[in-house]
PLY file of the C-alpha trace (Angstrom):
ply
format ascii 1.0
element vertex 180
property float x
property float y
property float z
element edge 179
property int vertex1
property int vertex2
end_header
114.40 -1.13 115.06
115.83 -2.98 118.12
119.35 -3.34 115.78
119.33 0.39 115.56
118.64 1.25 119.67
121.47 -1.57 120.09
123.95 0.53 118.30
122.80 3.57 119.75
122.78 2.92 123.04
126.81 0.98 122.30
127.58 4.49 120.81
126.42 6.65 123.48
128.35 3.65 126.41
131.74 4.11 124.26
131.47 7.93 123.90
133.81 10.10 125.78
132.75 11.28 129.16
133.56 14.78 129.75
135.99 15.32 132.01
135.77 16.87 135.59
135.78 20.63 135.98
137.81 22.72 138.45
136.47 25.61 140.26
139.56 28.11 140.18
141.12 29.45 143.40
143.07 32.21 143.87
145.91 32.39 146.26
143.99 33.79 148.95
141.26 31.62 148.29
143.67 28.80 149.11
145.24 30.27 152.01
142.02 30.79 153.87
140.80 27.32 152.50
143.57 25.67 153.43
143.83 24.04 157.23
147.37 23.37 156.62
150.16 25.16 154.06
153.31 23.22 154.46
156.97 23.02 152.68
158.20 19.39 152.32
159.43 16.88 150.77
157.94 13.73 149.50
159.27 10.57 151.06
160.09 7.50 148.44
157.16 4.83 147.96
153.37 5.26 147.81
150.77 3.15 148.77
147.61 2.89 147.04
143.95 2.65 149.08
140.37 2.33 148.66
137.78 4.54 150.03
134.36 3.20 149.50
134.45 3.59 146.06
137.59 6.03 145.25
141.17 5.03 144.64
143.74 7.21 146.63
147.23 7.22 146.35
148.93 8.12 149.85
152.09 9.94 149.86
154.46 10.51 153.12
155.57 14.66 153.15
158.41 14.93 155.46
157.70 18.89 156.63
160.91 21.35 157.14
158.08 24.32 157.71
154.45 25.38 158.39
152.89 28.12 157.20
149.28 27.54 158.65
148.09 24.97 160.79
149.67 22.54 163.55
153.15 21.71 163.03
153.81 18.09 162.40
157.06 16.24 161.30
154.83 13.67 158.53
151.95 14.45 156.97
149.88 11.95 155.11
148.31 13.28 151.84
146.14 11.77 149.74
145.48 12.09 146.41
142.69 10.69 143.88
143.52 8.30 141.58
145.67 5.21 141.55
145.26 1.51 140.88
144.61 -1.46 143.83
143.23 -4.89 143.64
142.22 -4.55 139.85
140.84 -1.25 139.84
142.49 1.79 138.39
141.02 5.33 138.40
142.43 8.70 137.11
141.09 11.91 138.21
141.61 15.18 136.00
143.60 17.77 137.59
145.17 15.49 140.54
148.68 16.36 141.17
151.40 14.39 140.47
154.11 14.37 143.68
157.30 12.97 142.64
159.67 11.09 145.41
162.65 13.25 146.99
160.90 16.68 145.59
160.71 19.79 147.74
156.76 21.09 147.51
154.94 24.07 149.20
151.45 22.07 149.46
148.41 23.95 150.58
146.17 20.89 152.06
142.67 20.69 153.38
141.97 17.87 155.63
138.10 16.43 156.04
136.30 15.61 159.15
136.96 12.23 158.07
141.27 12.75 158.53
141.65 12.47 154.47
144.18 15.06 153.70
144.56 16.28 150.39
146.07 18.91 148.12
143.70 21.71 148.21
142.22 22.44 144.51
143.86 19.32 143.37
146.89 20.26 141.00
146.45 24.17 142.09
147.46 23.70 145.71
150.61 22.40 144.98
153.81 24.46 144.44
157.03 23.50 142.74
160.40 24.35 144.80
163.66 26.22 143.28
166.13 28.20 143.16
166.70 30.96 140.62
170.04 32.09 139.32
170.11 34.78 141.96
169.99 32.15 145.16
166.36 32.79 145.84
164.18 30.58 146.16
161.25 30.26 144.09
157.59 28.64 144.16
155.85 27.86 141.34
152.97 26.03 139.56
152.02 25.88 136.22
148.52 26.30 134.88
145.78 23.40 134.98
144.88 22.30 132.03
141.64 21.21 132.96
138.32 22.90 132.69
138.17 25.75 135.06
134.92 27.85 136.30
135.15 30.83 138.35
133.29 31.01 141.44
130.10 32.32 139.17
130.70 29.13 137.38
131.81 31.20 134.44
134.61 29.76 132.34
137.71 30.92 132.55
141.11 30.07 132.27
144.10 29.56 134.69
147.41 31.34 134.76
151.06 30.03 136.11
151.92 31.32 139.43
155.50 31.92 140.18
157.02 34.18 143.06
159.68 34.28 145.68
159.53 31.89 148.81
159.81 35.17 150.57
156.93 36.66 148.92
154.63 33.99 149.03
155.23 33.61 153.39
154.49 37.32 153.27
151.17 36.84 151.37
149.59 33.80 153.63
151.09 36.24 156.92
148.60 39.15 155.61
145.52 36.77 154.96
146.18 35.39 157.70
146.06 38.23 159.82
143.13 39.87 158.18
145.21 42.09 155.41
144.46 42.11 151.75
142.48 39.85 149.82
144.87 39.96 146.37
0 1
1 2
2 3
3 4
4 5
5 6
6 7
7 8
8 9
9 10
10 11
11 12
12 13
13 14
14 15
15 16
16 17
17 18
18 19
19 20
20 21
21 22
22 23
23 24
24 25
25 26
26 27
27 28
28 29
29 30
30 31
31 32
32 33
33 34
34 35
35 36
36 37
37 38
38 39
39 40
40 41
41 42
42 43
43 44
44 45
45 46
46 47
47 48
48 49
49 50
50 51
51 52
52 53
53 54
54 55
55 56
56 57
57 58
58 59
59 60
60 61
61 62
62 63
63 64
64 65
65 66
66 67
67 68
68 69
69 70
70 71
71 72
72 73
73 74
74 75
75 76
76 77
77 78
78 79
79 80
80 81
81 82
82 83
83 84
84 85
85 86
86 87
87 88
88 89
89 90
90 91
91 92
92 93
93 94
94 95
95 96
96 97
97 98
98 99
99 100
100 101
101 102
102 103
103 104
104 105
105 106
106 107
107 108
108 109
109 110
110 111
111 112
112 113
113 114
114 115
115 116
116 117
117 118
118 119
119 120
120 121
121 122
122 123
123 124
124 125
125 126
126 127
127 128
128 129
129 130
130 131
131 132
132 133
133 134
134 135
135 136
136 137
137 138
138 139
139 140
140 141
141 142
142 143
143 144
144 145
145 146
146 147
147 148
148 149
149 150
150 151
151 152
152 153
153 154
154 155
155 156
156 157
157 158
158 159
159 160
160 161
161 162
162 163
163 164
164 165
165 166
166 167
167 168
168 169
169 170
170 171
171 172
172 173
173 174
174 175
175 176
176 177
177 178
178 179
């Protein structure tokens, strides 16, 4: 009997975990979330932290624009996840910001300082240019377990638009205009 709780209780500590679940934003959900939306680019290196118990990975954004919020040249974001002093975590859904790329980054920042990517990967927008010259913003969608606001599941959808289009969009929520 005691052989057989053994190997049940090994069974249920190897099991797979399920993974986190994301509570899906929409755009203006994001913008009014949001204490800062910012285009920049990510500065080379990355330095790894604790935080009590969490892992962060801090990446330098050098900012060209700001959307919402103070203006500032640097902007520290944090991100979940990362390895230090022995100890490596991964967090579903955390973005991945690659060194020298151009981002539009919707970031929340706690009373604490932390700033991070707002809805992890779905705050953080993909910088190009089209065939036409304009420039475009995009994201694909997250992968991860999503749950609307009713905690309904549901799933996520790319977002792609004009760089145009989107300043026009966080202008009108800002100033009290449409909600989609």
């Amino acid at each position: 009997m005691r052989r057989l709780l053994m190997l049940i209780l090994g069974a249920v500590w190897v099991a797979p975990l399920p993974g986190s679940t994301l509570q899906q934003l929409s755009l203006t959900d994001m913008i009014q979330k949001s204490t800062t939306i910012v285009n920049g680019v990510v500065q080379p290196g990355w330095s790894p932290a604790l935080r009590g118990s969490m892992v962060y990975t801090h990446y330098q954004l050098s900012v060209s624009a700001a959307y919402k919020g103070v203006p500032q040249a640097v902007i520290d974001v944090a991100v979940p996840g990362g390895a230090i002093n022995g100890i490596q975590q991964a967090f579903a859904g955390a973005p991945a910001l690659v060194s020298g790329q151009n981002y539009v980054l919707f970031l929340w920042t706690s009373k604490s300082g932390l700033t991070q990517v707002i809805g992890l990967s779905q705050g953080l927008f993909n910088i190009t240019t089209n065939a036409q010259g304009q420039t475009i913003v995009s994201r694909g969608a997250a992968t991860e377990q999503m749950v609307n606001s009713a905690g309904q599941p549901v799933t996520d959808s790319n977002l792609q638009m004009t760089l145009a289009q989107l300043k026009s969009k966080i202008q009108g929520v800002l100033s009290g205009g449409s909600a989609q």
